[in-house]
N, C-alpha and C positions, 0 to 999 in steps of 0.2 A: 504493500500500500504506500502511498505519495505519503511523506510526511507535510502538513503545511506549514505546523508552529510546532517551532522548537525553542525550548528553553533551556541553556545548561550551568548553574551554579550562579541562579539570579540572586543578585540582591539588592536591597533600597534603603538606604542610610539617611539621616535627617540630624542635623544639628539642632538641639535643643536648647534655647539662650532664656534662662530665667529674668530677664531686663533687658529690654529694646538696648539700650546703650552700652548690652555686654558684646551683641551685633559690632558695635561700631568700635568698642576697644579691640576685640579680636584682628577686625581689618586694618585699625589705623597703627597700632604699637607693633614694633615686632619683637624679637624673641622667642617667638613658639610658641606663646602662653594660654592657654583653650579657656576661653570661657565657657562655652558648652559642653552639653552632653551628649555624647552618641544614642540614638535610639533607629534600630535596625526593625520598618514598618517587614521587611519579608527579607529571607537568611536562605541560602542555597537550594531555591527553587530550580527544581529540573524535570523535564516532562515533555512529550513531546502528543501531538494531534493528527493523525490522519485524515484524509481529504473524505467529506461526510461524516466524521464521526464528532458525538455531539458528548461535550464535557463538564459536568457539573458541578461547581465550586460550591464548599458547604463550610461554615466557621461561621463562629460570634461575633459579634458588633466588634470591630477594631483587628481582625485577625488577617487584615490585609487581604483580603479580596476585591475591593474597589481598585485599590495599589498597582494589584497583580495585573487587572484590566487596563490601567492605564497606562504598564509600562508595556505591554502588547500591543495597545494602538498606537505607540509611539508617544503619548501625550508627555509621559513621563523620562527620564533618560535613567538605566540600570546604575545603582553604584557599581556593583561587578558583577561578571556574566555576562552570557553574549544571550542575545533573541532573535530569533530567524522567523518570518512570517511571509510566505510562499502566495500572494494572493491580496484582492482588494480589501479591506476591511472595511466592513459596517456594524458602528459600534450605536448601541441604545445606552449610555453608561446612568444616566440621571435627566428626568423632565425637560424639556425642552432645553437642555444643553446645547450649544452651539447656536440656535435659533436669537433672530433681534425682533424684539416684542415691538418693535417700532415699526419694523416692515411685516409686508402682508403677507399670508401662508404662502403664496404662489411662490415671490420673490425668494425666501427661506427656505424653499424645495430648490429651487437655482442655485442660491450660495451656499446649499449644503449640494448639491452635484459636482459643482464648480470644486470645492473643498477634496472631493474625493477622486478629480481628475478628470470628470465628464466637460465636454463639452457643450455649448447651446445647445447645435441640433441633435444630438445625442438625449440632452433633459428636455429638449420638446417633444423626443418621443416616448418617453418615460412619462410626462405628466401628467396625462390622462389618466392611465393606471394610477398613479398615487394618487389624485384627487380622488377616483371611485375608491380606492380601498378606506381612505382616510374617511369619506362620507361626511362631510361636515358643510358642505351646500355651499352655499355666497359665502360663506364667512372663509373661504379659501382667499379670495381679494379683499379681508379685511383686515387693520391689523392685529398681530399675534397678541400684543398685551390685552385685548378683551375676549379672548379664548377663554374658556373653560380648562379645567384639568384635562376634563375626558379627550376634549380637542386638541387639547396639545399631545397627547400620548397617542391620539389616534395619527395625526400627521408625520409624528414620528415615528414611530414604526412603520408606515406607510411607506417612507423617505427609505427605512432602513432594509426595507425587503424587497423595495420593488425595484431597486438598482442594480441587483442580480448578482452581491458579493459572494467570495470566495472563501468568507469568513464573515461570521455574525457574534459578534458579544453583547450579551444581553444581561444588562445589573438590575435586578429588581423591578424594570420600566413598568412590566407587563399587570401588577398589582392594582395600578389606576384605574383600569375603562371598567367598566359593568363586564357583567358577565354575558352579555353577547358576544361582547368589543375580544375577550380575554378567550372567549373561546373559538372565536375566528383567527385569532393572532397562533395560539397555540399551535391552530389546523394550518394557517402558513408556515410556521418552522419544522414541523415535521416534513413539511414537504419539500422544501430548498434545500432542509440534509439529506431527503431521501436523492433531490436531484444536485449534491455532490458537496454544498456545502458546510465547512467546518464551523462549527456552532458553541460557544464559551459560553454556559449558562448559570446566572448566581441568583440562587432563590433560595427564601427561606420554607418553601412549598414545598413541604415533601413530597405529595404526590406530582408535582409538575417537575422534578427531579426525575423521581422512579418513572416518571410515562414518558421524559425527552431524552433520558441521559444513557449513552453507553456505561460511561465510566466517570468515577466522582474523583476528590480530591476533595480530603479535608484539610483546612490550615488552622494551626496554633498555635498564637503568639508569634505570627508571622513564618512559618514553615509548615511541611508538609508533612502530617502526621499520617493519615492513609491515603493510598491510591489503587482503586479497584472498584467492584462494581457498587453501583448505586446502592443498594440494598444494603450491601455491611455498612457504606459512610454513613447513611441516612442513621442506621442500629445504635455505631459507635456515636455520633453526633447526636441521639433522643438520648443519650444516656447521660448528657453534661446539660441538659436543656430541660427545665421545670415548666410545663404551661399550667395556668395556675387558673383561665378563664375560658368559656368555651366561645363560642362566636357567639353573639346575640344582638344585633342589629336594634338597635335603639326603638328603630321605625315599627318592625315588629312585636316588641313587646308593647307597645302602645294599643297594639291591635288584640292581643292576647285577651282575652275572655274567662271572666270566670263562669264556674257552673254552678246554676240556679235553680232552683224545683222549675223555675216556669218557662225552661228552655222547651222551645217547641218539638214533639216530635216531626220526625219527617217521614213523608211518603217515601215506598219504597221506591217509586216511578213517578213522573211528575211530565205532564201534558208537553208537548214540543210547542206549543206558544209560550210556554213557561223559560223552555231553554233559549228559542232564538228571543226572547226580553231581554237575557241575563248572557247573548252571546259574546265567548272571549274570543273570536275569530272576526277577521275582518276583509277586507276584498281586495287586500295589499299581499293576503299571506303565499306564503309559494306550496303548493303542492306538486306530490310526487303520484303517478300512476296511470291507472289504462283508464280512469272516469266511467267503468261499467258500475260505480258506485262512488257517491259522493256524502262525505261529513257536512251537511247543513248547517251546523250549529254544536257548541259545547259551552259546559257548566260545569264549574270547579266549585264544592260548598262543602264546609268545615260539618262538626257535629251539631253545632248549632243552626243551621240550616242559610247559614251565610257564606256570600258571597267572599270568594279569599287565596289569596295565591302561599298562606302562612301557616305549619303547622311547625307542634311543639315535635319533639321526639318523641315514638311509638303512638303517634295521635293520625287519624284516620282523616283523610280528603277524599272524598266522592268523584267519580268524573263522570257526567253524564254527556252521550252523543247523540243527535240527532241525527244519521242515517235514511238517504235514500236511495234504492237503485234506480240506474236508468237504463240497466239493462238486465238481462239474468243473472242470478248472482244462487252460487249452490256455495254451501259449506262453510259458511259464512264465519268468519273471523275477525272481533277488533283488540284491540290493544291499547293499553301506554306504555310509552318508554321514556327512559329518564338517564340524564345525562349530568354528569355532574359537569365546572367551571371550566377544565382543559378536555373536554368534548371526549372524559370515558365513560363506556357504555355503560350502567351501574345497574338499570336493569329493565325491563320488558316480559310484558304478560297481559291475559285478559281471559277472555271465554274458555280458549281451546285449553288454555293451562289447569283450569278447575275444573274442567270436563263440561261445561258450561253450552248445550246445545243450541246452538240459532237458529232459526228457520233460515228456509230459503226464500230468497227474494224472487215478486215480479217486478218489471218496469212499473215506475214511479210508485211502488210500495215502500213504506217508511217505518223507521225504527227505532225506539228508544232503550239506549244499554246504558246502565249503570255500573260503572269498576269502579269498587271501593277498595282503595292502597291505604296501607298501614304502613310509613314513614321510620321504618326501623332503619335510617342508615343515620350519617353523622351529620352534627349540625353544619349546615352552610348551604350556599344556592345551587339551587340546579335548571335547566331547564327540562321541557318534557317535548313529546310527539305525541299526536294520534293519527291511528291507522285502522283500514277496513279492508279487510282481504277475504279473497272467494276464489272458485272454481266457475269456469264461465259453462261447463258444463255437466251435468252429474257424474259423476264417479270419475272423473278427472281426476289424471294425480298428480297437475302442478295445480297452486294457490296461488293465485295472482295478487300483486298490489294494485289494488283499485283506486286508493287516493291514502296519502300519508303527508302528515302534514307535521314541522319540528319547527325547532326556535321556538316556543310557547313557554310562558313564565315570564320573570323565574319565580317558582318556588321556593320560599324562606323558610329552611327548617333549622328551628334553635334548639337551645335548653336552657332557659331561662330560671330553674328552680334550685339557685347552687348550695343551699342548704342538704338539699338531695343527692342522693347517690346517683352517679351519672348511668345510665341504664346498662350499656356497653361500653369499649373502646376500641376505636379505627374504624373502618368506613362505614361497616354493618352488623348487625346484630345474626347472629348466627345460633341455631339451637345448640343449647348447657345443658348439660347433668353434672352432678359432682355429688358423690358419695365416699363415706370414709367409713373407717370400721377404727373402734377405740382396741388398742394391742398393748394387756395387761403382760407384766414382765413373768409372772409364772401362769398366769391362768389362762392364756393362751388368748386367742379373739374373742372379744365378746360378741354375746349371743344378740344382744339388741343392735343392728344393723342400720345406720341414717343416712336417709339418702334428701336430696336435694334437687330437684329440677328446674328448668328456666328455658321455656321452649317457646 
């Protein structure tokens, strides 16, 4: 394999002057006399990248990883060591770094081209693309300092991926945009490393680690303590790292609900003028399929029979569809699926998984299905899909996609009750048992036997 970045016996030295005018006696008297102190941010870094492979930096606040980034873009110059980088670099290091909030997105796409060697007609043919992927409308000819966050992270990344480097460094950018923005961005880096690019990625995302990275690197106290797969850094790095708070989005717990004798029951089914009142679909959405059946309408509602894209942990969201065919439809099948932040599949089901029989449809006969999901995975956002799949004709034994429809949400699932025992830990709740037996030192096993389940 091509190497692209090599590193052999880096390191980054900083003088340390307790008083601005220790600065200036050091320079101005000679003698030799130091006024500072040595502080070495990274000590005999060596490590080398091949071309597509994607590397994942993991270390605490100060462990020089921002460092290590910025002596690879060249930002920085190595105290000792040498750095070889094989290829164009596009670096995301920190928020609109590099960008002048005075000039407009447009001009800030040119003089970050221009910065990385492109030419005019080269970024007028690149602009297009960055403008669609960044999505930010007119406000591309406006200026940068009345951006938003979202805006600015969406432009830059935009900048960073569609210039078609031969190396990508990515410092934390990715954490800002919503979780559309985060999981389109995601679906773009996977795919420039799949099409050859070397990719330096620092997140403190475990899972956005384990699902981009071949191979990690943890650093401490400025060098490299392991280097190998994802999964041990990730292991040895939760092992120095205390999280004390689980997610819980402020916004959410506002919406949070107590329960009251006088909470209404709900119908098991509820009339299709009921779903398309309360429809979460709208005539922008993109579907996927052959259209021998189409999702008219859907309704997401809590136990309290409200409207809500927000559930606690192990707490139940309804999903009702509106369903019609417009053409024959046998053997009918729908579904949700659900996607967590960096677009992994976490899960998917409906009818055919609970043995759950549908009729078959005729042209323009309609349908209401209710899938009630019980929210056993970790707290944080996800988006979801719905889908209606069929056989176009009896005893058929493919199952076609009739219409599937994603990007829907997101769904805010917290845990809000931190006096309480957190239900599980990691992504999902998985069925427990746990039994022991008390083992007296002469009387052998005791006879009374306790067991424990949690399923």
């Amino acid at each position: 394999m091509e190497t692209i970045i090599s590193l052999k016996g880096v390191g980054k030295k900083y003088k340390i002057y307790a008083k601005p005018s220790h600065r200036l006696k050091e320079l101005l008297y000679s003698g030799g006399k130091k006024y500072h102190k040595e502080f070495w941010a990274l000590r005999n870094i060596t490590f080398d990248a091949v071309r597509g492979e994607a590397i994942g930096l993991l270390g605490r606040n100060g462990s020089g990883k921002s460092t290590l980034l910025q002596l690879i873009c060249g930002i920085l110059r190595p105290t000792e060591g040498t750095i070889v980088a094989n290829g164009r670099i596009s670096a995301l290091l920190e928020l609109g770094a590099g960008f002048n909030p005075e000039f407009s997105g447009r001009a800030n796409v040119i003089m970050n081209g221009a910065i990385m060697g492109y030419t005019m007609d080269e970024m007028a043919q690149m602009m297009q693309s960055i403008i669609d992927y960044a999505d930010i409308g007119d406000f591309i000819d406006q200026p940068m300092k009345i951006y938003s966050t979202g805006m600015y992270v969406r432009l830059a990344f935009a900048c960073a991926v569609n210039v078609r480097p031969e190396i990508l460094i990515v410092d934390e950018a990715l954490s800002v945009g919503d979780i559309f923005f985060q999981q389109k961005s995601f679906n773009t880096i996977r795919e420039i490393i799949k099409n050859g690019t070397t990719c330096i990625f620092v997140s403190h995302d475990m899972e956005a680690l384990r699902s981009l990275c071949d191979k990690a690197l943890l650093l401490e106290h400025g060098e490299i303590t392991f280097a190998g797969s994802p999964i041990e850094a990730i292991n040895i790095y939760s092992h120095t790292i205390k999280k004390y708070a689980a997610f819980v989005p402020p916004s959410a717990i506002s919406r949070t609900l107590p329960v009251t004798p006088e909470s209404p029951e709900l119908m098991d089914l509820m009339p299709p003028e009921d779903i398309l009142a309360h429809n979460i679909l709208n005539e922008d959405i993109k579907r996927y399929g052959t259209g021998a059946a189409t999702i008219l309408g859907a309704r997401v509602l809590n136990k309290y029979g409200l409207d809500t894209f927000h559930a606690e942990m192990m707490e139940t969201l309804s999903f009702y569809m509106l369903i019609q065919a417009n053409e024959p439809v046998y053997d009918t099948v729908t579904g949700v699926i659900l996607f967590d932040r960096i677009g992994t599949f976490v899960f998917g089901g409906g009818n055919k998984e609970v043995h759950h029989v549908l009729p078959d449809m005729s042209p323009g006969q309609r349908l209401v299905v209710k899938i009630d999901i019980t929210f056993s995975v970790k707290a944080e956002e996800f988006l979801f899909g719905l889908l209606i799949k069929g056989a176009l004709y009896k005893g058929a034994e493919t199952i076609n996609s009739h219409d599937r429809i994603d990007m829907l949400g997101p769904i805010v699932v917290t845990f809000s009750k931190p006096e309480s025992q957190i239900p599980f830990h990691g992504i999902a709740k998985l069925p427990i048992e746990v039994r022991h037996s008390i083992v007296d030192g002469t009387a052998g096993v005791n006879a009374n036997n306790l067991s424990n389940s949690h399923t």
